[in-house]
C-alpha positions in Angstrom: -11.7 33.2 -15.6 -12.7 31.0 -12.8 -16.1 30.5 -11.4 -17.4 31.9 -7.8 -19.6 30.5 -5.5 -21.5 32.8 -3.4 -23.9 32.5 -0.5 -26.2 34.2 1.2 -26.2 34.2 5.0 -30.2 35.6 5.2 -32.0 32.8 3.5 -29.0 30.5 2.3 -30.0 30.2 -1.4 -26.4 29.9 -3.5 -25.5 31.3 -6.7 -22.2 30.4 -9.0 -20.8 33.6 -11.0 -18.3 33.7 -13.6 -16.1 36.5 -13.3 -12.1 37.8 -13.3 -10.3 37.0 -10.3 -8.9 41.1 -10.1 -13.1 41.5 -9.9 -14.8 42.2 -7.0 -18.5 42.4 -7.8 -21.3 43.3 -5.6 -23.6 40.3 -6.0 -27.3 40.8 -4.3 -29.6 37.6 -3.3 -33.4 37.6 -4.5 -34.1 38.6 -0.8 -32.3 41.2 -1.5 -29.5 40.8 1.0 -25.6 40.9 0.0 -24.0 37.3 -0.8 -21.1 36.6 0.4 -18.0 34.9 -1.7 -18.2 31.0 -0.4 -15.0 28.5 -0.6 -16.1 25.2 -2.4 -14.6 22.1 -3.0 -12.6 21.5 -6.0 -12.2 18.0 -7.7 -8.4 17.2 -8.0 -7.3 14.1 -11.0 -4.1 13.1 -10.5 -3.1 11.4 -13.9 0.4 10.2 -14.9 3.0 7.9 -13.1 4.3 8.6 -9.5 0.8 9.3 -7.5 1.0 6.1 -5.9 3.1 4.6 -3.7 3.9 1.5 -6.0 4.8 3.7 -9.1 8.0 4.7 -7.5 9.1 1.3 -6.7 11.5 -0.5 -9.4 11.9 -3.9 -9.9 13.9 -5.4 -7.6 13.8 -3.0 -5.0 12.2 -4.3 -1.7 10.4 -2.8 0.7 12.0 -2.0 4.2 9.5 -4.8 6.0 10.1 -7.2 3.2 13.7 -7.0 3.5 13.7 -7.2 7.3 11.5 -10.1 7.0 13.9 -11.6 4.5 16.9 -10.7 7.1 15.1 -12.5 10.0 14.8 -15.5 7.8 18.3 -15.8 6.6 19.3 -15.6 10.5 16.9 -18.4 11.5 18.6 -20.7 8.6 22.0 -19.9 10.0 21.0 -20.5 13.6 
């Protein structure tokens, strides 16, 4: 069961509630006002290979400006 962050628009206090997502609970502010169900920010952690863009590089593949900068060289030489 996930937590809920609610809020209320009267005097902007904030309260987290633990409760089923199928729930729908009346939850009252010590004003006495209605809170209302807030979106917060969640913390992501990517762990594991392939987040970044240098895991999914091999060994001995080149990157598209590396190899045009190789191709530019090998045409000076020959020029």
């Amino acid at each position: 069961m996930p937590f809920y962050r609610y809020v209320c628009e009267n005097c902007n206090s904030q309260k987290t509630v633990f409760h089923s997502i199928n729930e729908d609970p009346e939850i009252f502010c010590e004003c006495g006002k209605q809170m209302k169900r807030a979106i917060s920010r969640v913390g992501i952690i990517f762990k594991g290979s392939g987040f970044y863009s240098t895991d999914s590089r091999k060994n001995g593949v080149q990157s598209s400006e590396s190899s045009s900068e190789s191709k530019k060289k090998s045409e000076e030489k020959v020029a």
